[in-house]
C-alpha positions as CSV (number, residue, x, y, z in Angstrom):
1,X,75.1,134.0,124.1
2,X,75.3,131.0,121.8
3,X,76.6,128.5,124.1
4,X,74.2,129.3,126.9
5,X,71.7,127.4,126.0
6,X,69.8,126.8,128.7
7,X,69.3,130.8,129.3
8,X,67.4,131.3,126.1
9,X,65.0,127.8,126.3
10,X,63.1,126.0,128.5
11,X,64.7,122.2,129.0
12,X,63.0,119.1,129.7
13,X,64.0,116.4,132.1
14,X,67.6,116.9,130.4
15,X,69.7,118.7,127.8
16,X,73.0,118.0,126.1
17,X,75.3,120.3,124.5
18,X,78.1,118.5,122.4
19,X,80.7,119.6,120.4
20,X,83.2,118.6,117.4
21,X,86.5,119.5,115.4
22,X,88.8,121.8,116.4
23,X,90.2,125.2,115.3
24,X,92.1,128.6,116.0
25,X,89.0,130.6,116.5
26,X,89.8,132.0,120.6
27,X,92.5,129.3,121.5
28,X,94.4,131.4,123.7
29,X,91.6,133.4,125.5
30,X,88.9,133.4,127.9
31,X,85.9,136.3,129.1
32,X,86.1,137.4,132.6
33,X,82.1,135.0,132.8
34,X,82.4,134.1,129.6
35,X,79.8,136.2,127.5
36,X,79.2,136.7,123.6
37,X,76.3,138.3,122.0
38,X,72.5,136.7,121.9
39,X,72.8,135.6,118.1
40,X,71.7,131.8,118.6
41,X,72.6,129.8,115.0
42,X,73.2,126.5,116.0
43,X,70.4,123.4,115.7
44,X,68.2,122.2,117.7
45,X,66.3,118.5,118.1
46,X,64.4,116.4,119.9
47,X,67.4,114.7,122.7
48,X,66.4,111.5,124.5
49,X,64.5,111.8,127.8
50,X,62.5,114.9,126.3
51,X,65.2,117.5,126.3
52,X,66.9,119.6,123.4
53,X,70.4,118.7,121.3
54,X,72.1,121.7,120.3
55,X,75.3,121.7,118.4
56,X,76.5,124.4,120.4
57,X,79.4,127.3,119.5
58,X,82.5,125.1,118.7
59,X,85.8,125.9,117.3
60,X,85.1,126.2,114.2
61,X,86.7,123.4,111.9
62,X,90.2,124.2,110.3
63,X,92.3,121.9,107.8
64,X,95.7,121.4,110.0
65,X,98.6,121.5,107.8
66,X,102.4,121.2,109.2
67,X,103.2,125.0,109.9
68,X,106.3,126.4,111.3
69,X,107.7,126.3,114.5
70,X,107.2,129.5,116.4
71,X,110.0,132.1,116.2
72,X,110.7,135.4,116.9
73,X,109.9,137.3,120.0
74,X,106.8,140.3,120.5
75,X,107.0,143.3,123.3
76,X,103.8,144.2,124.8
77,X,103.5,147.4,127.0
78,X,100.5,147.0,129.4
79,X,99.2,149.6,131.8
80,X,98.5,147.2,134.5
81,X,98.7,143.2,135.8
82,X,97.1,143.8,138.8
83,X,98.7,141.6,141.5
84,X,100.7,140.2,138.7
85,X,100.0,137.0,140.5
86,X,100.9,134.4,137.5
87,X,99.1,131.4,139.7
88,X,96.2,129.7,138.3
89,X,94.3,130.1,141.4
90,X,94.4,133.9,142.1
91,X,93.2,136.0,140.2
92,X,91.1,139.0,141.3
93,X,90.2,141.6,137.9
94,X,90.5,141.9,134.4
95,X,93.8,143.8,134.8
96,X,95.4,140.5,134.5
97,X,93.5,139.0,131.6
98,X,96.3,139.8,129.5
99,X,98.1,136.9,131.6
100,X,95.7,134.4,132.8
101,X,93.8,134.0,129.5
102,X,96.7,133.2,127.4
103,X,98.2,130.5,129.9
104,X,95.4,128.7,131.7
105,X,92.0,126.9,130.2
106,X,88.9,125.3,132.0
107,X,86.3,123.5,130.6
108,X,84.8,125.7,128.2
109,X,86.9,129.5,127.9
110,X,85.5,132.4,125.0
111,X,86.4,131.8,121.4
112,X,87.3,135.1,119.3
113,X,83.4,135.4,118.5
114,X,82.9,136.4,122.3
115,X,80.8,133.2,122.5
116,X,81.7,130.0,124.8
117,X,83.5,127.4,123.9
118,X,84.7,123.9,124.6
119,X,88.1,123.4,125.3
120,X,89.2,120.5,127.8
121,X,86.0,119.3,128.0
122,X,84.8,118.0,124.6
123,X,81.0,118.7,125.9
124,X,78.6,119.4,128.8
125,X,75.5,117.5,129.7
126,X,72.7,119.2,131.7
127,X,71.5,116.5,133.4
128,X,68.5,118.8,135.5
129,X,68.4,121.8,136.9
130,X,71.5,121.4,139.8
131,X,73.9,118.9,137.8
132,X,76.0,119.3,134.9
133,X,77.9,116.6,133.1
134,X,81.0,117.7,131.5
135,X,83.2,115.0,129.6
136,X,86.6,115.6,128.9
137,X,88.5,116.1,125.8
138,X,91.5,113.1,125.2
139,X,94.7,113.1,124.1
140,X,95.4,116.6,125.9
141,X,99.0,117.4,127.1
142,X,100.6,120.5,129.3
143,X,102.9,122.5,128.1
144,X,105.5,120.2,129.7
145,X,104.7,117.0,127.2
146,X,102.8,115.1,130.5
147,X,99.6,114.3,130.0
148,X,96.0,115.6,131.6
149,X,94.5,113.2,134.1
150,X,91.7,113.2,136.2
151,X,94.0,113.3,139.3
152,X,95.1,117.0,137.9
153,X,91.1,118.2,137.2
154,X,90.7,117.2,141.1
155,X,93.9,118.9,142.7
156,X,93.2,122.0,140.2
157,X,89.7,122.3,141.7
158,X,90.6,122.2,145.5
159,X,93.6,124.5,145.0
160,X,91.0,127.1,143.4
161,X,88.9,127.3,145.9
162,X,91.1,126.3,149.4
163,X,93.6,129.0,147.8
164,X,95.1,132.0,149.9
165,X,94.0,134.5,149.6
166,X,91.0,133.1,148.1
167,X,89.8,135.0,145.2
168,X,86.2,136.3,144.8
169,X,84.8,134.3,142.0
170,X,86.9,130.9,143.8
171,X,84.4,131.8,147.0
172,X,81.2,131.9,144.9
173,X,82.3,128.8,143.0
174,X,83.1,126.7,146.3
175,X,79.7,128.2,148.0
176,X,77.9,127.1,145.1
177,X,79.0,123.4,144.8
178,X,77.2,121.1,146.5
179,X,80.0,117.8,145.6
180,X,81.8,116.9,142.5
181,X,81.9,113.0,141.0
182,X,84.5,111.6,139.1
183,X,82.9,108.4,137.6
184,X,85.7,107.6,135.5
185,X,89.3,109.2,133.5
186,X,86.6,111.2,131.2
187,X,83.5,112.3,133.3
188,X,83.1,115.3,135.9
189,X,79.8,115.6,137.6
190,X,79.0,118.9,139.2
191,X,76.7,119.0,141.3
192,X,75.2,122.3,142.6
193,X,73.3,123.9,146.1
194,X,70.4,125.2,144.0
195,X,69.5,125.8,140.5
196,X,72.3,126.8,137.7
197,X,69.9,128.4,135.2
198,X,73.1,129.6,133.2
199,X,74.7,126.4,133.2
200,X,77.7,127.4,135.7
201,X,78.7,130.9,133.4
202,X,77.3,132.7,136.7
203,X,80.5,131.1,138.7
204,X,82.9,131.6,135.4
205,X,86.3,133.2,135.9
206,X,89.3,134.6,133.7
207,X,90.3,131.6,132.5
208,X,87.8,129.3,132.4
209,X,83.6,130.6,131.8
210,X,82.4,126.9,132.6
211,X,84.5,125.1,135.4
212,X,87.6,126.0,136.9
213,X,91.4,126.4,135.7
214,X,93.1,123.4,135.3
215,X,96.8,122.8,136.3
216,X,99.4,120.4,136.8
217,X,99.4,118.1,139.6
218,X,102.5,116.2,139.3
219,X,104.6,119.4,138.2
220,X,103.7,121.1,141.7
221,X,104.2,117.9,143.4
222,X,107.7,118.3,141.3
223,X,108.4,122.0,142.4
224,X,106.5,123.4,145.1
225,X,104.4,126.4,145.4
226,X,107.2,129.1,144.8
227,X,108.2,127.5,141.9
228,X,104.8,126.6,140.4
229,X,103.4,130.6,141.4
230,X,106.3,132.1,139.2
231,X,106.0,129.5,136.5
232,X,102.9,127.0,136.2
233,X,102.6,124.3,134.0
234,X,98.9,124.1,132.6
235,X,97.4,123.1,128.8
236,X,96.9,126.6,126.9
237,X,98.6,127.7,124.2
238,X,101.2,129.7,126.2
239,X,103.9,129.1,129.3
240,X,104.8,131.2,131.1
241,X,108.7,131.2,132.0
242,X,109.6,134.1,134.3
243,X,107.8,136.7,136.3
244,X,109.4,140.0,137.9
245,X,106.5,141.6,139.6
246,X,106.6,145.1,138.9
247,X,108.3,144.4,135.7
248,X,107.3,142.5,133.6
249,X,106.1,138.7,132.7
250,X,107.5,136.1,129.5
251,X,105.5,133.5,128.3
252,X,106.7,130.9,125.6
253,X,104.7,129.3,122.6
254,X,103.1,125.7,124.2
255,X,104.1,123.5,121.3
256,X,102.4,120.6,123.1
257,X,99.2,122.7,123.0
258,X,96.0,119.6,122.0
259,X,94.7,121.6,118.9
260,X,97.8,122.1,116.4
261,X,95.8,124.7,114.9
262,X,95.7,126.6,117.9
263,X,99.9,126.9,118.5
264,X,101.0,130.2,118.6
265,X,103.5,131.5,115.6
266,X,105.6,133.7,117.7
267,X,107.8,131.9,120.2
268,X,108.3,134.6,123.2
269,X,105.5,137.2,124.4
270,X,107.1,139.9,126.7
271,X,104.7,142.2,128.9
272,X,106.0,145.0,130.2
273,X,104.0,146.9,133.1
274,X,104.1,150.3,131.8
275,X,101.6,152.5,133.9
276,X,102.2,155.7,131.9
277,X,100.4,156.2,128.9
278,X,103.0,158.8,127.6
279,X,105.9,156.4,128.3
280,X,103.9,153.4,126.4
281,X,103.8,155.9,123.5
282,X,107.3,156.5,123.8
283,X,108.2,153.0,123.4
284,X,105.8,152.5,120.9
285,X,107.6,155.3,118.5
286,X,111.3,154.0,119.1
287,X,110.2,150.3,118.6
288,X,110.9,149.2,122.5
289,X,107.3,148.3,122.5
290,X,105.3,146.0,119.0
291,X,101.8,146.3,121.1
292,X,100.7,148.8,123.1
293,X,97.3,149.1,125.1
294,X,95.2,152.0,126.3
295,X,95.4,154.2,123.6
296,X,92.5,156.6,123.2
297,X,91.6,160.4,122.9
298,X,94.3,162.7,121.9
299,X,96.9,160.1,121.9
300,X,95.4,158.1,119.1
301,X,94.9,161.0,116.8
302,X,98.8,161.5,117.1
303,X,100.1,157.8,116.6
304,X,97.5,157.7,113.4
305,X,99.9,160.1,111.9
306,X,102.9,157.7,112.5
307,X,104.0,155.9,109.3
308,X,105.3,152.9,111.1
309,X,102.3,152.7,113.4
310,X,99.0,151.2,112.9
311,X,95.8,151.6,115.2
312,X,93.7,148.6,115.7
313,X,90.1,148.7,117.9
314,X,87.5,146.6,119.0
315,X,84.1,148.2,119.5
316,X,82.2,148.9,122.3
317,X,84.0,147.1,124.5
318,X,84.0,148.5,128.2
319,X,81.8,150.7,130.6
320,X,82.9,152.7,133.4
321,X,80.7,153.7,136.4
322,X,81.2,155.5,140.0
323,X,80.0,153.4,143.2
324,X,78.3,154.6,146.5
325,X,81.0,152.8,148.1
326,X,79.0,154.1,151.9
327,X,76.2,151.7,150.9
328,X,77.6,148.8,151.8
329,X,76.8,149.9,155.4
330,X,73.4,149.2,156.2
331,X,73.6,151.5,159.1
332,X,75.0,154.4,157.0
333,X,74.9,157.5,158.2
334,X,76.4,159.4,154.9
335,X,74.5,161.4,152.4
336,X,75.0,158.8,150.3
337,X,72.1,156.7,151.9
338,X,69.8,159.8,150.3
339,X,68.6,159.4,147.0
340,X,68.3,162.9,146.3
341,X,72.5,163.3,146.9
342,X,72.7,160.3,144.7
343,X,70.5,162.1,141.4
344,X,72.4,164.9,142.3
345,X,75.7,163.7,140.9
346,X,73.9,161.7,137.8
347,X,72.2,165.0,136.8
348,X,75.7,167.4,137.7
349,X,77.7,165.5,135.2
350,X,78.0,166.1,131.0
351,X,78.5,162.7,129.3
352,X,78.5,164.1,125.9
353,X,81.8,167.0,126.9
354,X,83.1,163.8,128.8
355,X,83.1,161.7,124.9
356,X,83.7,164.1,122.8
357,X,86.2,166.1,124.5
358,X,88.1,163.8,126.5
359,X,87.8,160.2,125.0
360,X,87.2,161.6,121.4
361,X,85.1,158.9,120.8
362,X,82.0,156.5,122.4
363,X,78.9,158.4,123.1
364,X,76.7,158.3,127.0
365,X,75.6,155.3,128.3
366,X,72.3,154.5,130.3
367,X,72.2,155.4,133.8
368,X,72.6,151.9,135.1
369,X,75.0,148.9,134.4
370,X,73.9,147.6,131.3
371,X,75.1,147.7,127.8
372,X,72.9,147.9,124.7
373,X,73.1,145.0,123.4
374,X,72.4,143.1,127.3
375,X,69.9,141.0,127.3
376,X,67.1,142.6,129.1
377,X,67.8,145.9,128.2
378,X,65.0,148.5,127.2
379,X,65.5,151.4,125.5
380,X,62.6,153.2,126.9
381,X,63.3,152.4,130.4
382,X,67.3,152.9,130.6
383,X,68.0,156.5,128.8
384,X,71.3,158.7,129.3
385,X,71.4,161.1,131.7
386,X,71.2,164.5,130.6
387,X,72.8,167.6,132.6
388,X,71.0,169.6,134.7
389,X,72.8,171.7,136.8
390,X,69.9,173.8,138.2
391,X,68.0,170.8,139.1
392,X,71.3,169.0,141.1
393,X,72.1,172.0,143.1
394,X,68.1,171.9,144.4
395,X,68.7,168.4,145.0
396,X,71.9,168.6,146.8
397,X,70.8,171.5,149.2
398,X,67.4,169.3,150.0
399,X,69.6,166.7,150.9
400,X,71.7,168.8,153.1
401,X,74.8,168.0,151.3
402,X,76.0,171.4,149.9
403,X,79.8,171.8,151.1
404,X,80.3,168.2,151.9
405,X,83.9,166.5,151.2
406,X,84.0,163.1,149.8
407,X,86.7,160.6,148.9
408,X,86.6,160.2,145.3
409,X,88.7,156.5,144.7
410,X,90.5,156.1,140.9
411,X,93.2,153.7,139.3
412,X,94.5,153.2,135.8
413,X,92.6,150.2,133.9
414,X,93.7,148.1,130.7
415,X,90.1,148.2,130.1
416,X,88.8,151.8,130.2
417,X,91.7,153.9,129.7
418,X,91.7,157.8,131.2
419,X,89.6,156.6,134.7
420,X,92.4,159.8,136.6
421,X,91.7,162.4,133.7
422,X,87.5,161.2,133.4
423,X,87.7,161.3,137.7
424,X,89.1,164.7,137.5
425,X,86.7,165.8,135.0
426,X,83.5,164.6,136.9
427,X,85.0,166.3,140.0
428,X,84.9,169.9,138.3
429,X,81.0,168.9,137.4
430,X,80.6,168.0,141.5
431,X,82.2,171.1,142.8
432,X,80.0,173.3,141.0
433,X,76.8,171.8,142.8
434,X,78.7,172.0,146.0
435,X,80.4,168.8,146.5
436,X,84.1,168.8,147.1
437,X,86.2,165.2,146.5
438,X,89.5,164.2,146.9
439,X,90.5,162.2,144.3
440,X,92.8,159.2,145.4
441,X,94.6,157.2,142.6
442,X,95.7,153.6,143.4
443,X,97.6,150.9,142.0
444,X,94.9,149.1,140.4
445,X,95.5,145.4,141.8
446,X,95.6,147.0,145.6
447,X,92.2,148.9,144.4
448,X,90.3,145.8,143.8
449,X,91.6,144.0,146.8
450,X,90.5,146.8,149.2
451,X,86.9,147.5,147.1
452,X,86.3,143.9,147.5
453,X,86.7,144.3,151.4
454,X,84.8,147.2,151.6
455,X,87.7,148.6,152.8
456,X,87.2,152.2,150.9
457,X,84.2,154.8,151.9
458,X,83.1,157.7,149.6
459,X,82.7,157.2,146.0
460,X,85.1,154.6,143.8
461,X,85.6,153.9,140.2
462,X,85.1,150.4,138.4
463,X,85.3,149.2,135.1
464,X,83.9,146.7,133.5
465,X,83.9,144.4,129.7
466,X,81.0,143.9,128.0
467,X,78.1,141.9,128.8
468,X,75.4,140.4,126.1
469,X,74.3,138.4,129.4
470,X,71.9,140.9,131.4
471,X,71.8,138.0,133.8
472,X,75.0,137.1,134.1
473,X,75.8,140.9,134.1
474,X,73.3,141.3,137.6
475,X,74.0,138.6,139.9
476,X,77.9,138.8,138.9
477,X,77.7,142.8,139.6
478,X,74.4,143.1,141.7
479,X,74.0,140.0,143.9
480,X,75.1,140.9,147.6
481,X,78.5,139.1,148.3
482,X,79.5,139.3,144.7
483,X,83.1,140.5,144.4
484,X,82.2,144.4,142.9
485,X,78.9,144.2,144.1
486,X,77.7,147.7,146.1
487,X,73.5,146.3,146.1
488,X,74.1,144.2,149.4
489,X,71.7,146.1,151.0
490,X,69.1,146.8,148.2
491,X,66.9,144.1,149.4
492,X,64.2,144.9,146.1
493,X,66.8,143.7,143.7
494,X,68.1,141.0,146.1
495,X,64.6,139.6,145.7
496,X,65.1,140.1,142.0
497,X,68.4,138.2,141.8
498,X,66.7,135.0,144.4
499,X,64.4,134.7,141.3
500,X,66.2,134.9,138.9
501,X,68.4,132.0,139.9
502,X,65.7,129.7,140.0
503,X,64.2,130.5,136.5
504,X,65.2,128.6,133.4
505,X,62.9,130.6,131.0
506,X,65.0,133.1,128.6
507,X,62.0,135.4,128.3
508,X,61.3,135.5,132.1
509,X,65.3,135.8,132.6
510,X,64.9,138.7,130.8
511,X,62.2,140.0,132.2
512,X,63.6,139.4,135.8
513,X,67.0,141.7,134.4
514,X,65.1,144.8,133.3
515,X,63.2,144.4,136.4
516,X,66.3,144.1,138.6
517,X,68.3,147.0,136.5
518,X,65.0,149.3,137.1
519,X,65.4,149.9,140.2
520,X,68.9,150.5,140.5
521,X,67.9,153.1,137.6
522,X,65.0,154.4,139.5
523,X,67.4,154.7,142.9
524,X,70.8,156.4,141.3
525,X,72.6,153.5,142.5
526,X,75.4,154.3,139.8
527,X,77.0,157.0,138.2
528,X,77.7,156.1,134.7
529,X,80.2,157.0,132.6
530,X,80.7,156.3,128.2
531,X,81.1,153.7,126.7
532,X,84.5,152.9,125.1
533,X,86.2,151.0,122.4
534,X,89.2,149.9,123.2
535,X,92.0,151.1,121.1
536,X,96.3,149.0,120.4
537,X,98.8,150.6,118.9
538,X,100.9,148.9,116.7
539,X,104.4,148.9,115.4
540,X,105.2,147.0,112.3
541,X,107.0,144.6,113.5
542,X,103.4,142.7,113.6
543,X,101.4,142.0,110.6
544,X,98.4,140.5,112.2
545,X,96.3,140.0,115.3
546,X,92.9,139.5,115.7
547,X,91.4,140.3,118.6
548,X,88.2,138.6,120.6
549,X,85.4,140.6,120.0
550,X,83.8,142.6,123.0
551,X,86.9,141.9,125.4
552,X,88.4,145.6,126.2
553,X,91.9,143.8,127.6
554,X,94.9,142.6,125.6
555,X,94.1,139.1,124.5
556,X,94.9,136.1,121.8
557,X,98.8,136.3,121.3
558,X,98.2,133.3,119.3
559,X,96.7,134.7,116.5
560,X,99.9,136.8,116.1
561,X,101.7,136.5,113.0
562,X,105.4,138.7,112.3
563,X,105.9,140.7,109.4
C-alpha cells in the first residue's frame, strides 16, 4: 500500500509523509483498515534527522471550476446496514460502509485507487517508532457551515472510544494509545503503548484508516445524543438527514464540503434496506431502485439482457470463509479442537462446482485468509483445496466425528452475496462425509454483534474486502482479541503477531505474514470459500459512477453523475 510507508522501508530516527493539492479521486469513501495494492510510485529523499521524505498517495490535483449545484435525487437498494447505527462512533462491519464512508472522515480515509489518503489532516509525521505527528488541514467546515476546531478532534476521540456499546476496532484504538497532545489549533500527537510498524492502519476503521472519525462538538452540545445519533453533523461530502432503521437512510450533498472538487452532483442519496435479492431486482426493473447491490450468479446473466439496465463490477473484491467458532474455548471439548475433523471439511468441499455453478464467476481461493495479491503471500505454500471425498470420510471417522450435528451460522452480506445458498451448498458436501449442520441465518448486524462475543458455537460464516496488507490483514483477523478473530488460542501464531508488531522491516513483515498464515494453513484453521467480484446493477437514470477499487460494498455517491 502506497501510503504505508513505513511497512515497505526501514526509517531512521524519523520520517515524514506530506501531502498537497486536492482532488475528487475517493472523497466520499474510506476502507474498512484502509488498504490498496503494494505498487509504491511516489519519491523518496534524504529528510532531516536521517529519515526518508515521501510524497505520499495524495488526491490527485484537479483544476476546480464553478460546477453546478447538486440536484436530483438517486435510490439505492442495499441488502444490509447492519445496526443501521448512523453515529460516528459505532460502527461494527462493513455492512454499513455504504453509510459511514460517505458521511464521516478521519485523518487519512482510502482514495478510489484503494490507497490512503489525507483528508483532514494535510500530513503525518513519524516522529519514532510509538509517535505519530499528524497536522491538520485548514480552512475545513461541517456540513453545517461551522468550522473544524481542535476542541471537535478531542471530543470526537473520547466519544469513539468511551462510546456504548463500544465498538471493536474503538477498543483496540483506546488499548493501543498510550496519550494524545494537542500542542496547538493544527497539531495532534499520538502517542502509542508499543510500536506502530504500520503507522496506525492496524487500529483504522470504516471511516477513517489513520485516526479516528471526526464530528461536531458544538452541534451535539446543540442537540443531544438522540438527535446527533439520527443525524450527525461531520466534514464529508455527505449529511445525513433522516434515518428509519429498518427502512431506510437519506443523506444530502455537503455543499460546505473543504475540497470543491470533491461535492457531490446529486443532491439526495436514498438507501433502502432491501434484504431480498429477488425484490432488489424487482425494483431495479420497474425503476423504484437507480443502484442496486449484490448482484451475482444467475441474476446477473438475466438483468444483462435488460435494455435499460447496465452491470457494473469491481474485481476481486471479497473472500468468504467458515470459522471453528468452538475454538475460542481453550478448554474445548468439541471435535473441532481435532485437526483431522477440521481437514475433513476443507477436503469434503468442491470450490470449483461452488464458482462455476453457483456464483458463475471467481475461481478457489487458498486455504487460508489471504488474497493473491497480500503481501506475504506464496504461491507454493498457500494452494486451493482440492476435493477428496475418500480421504475426508477417513478423516472424519479417525476423529470420531461421523454422525455428529453442528450449528452451521449464515447471514446476507453486501460484500459476498449468496453466503445462505453457498452455506446450503457446503452443507450437502458435509453430509456426505457424515456431518449433519443446521444452518441458522441471522440478520447480519445481530451476527456480528454475537460473533464478536463469542456468543455462537459450531461453525459461522464471515466475509471479508480485500487486503493488499498481509499484515494488516493478520493481526486485524488473527491477533487474539481482534473483533473476527477465532486464533485466540493459537499461541504459534500469537507469537507470530507479538513480532510482527515490533518489526519495521517490509521484507521481514512479510516474512513474519507467510509465517503466521502457514500455520493456520498447516492447522485447517479456516474453511475457504471463492473469491468474488462484486457486481451493481444499474438503471439509467445514472450515467456514471466509479467505484473504489477492491472495496466489495457500495461506496463514492460523489462521483455520481445523472443522465
Amino acid at each position: 500500500m502506497t501510503d504505508n510507508y513505513w511497512t515497505r522501508r526501514r526509517f531512521g530516527r524519523r520520517a515524514v509523509l506530506r501531502t498537497s493539492g486536492l482532488g475528487v479521486a475517493g472523497l466520499g469513501a474510506a476502507a474498512l483498515v484502509g488498504c490498496g495494492d503494494d505498487d509504491d510510485k511516489s519519491s523518496a529523499t534524504a529528510a532531516p534527522g536521517g529519515g526518508t521524505t515521501t510524497s505520499g498517495t495524495t488526491p490527485s490535483a484537479t483544476k476546480v471550476t464553478t460546477a453546478a449545484k447538486p440536484a436530483g435525487q438517486i435510490n439505492v437498494a442495499v441488502s444490509t446496514l447492519m445496526e443501521q447505527s448512523t453515529s460516528p462512533f459505532f460502527q461494527t462491519g462493513g455492512g454499513s460502509f455504504v453509510l459511514y464512508s460517505q458521511a464521516f472522515e478521519g485523518f487519512y480515509n482510502t482514495g478510489m485507487d484503494g490507497k490512503s489518503e489525507p483528508r483532514l489532516a494535510e500530513s503525518m509525521e513519524m516522529i519514532d517508532g510509538q509517535n505519530i505527528r499528524f497536522k491538520l488541514r485548514k480552512g475545513v467546515k461541517f456540513s453545517d457551515g461551522s468550522p473544524l476546531t481542535i476542541e471537535d478532534i478531542k471530543w470526537s476521540y473520547d466519544s469513539y472510544v468511551n462510546n456504548d456499546p463500544l465498538a471493536g476496532q474503538a477498543a483496540r484504538l483506546k488499548k493501543g494509545v498510550a496519550k494524545i497532545d494537542y500542542p496547538d489549533e493544527s497539531t495532534v500527537v499520538v502517542s502509542f503503548t508499543q510500536p506502530v510498524p504500520f503507522a496506525m492502519e492496524e487500529f483504522g476503521v470504516l471511516g477513517a484508516s489513520r485516526g479516528w472519525p471526526i464530528a461536531s462538538k458544538a452541534y451535539f452540545d446543540k442537540v443531544g445524543a438522540d438527535t446527533f445519533k439520527s443525524s450527525p453533523v461531520a466534514t464529508a461530502p455527505w449529511h445525513i438527514t433522516k434515518n428509519v432503521v429498518g427502512q431506510y437512510v437519506e443523506m444530502e450533498a455537503n455543499e460546505n464540503y473543504w475540497n470543491p472538487a470533491g461535492v457531490p452532483r446529486v443532491k439526495t442519496v436514498r438507501i433502502n434496506l432491501v434484504p431480498e435479492q429477488t425484490t432488489r431486482i424487482a425494483q431495479i426493473k420497474t425503476g423504484e431502485a437507480d443502484i442496486i447491490e449484490g448482484i451475482i450468479g444467475p441474476a446477473a446473466d438475466t438483468l444483462k439482457n435488460e435494455s435499460n439496465i447496465k452491470i457494473v463490477d469491481t474485481k476481486n473484491t471479497a473472500q468468504l470463509t467458515v470459522r471453528f467458532q468452538d475454538l475460542w474455548d481453550a478448554n474445548t471439548k468439541s471435535v473441532q479442537a481435532d485437526p483431522r475433523f477440521r481437514e475433513a471439511l476443507i477436503l469434503a468441499v468442491n470450490q470449483d462446482q461452488v464458482a462455476k455453478s453457483l456464483l458463475k464467476l471467481g475461481s478457489p481461493s487458498p486455504q487460508v485468509l489471504i488474497f493473491p495479491n497480500s503481501s506475504g503471500y506464496d504461491a507454493n505454500i498457500f494452494k486451493a483445496p482440492k476435493q477428496d471425498v475418500a480421504r475426508a470420510k477417513a478423516l472424519m471417522k479417525e476423529a470420531g466425528a461421523e454422525g455428529q450435528s453442528m450449528r452451521l451460522g449464515a447471514y446476507t452480506s453486501s460484500s459476498y452475496p449468496l453466503i445462505p445458498e453457498i452455506m446450503q451448498a457446503y452443507s450437502g458436501f458435509w453430509k456426505d462425509i457424515g456431518l449433519n449442520t443446521q444452518i441458522a441465518v441471522q440478520e447480519s448486524g445481530s451476527y456480528f454483534t454475537d460473533f464478536q462475543k463469542h456468543t455462537p458455537r459450531g461453525l459461522g460464516a464471515i466475509s471479508f474486502p480485500n487486503f493488499s496488507s498481509g499484515a494488516i490483514l493478520l493481526v486485524t483477523y488473527f491477533k487474539a482479541g481482534a473483533p473476527y478473530s477465532t486464533m485466540d488460542n493459537i499461541p504459534e501464531i500469537q507469537a507470530v503477531i507479538s513480532e510482527l508488531e515490533k518489526e519495521f522491516d517490509s521484507k521481514k513483515q512479510d516474512e513474519l505474514v507467510t509465517k503466521g498464515m502457514k500455520i493456520a494453513y498447516d492447522k485447517f484453521l479456516y474453511i475457504p470459500a471463492p473469491y468474488v467480484d462484486s457486481l451493481w446493477a444499474v438503471g439509467k437514470k445514472v450515467k456514471d459512477w466509479t467505484r473504489i477499487a477492491g472495496i466489495p460494498y457500495t461506496n463514492s455517491f460523489n462521483t455520481l453523475t445523472l443522465a
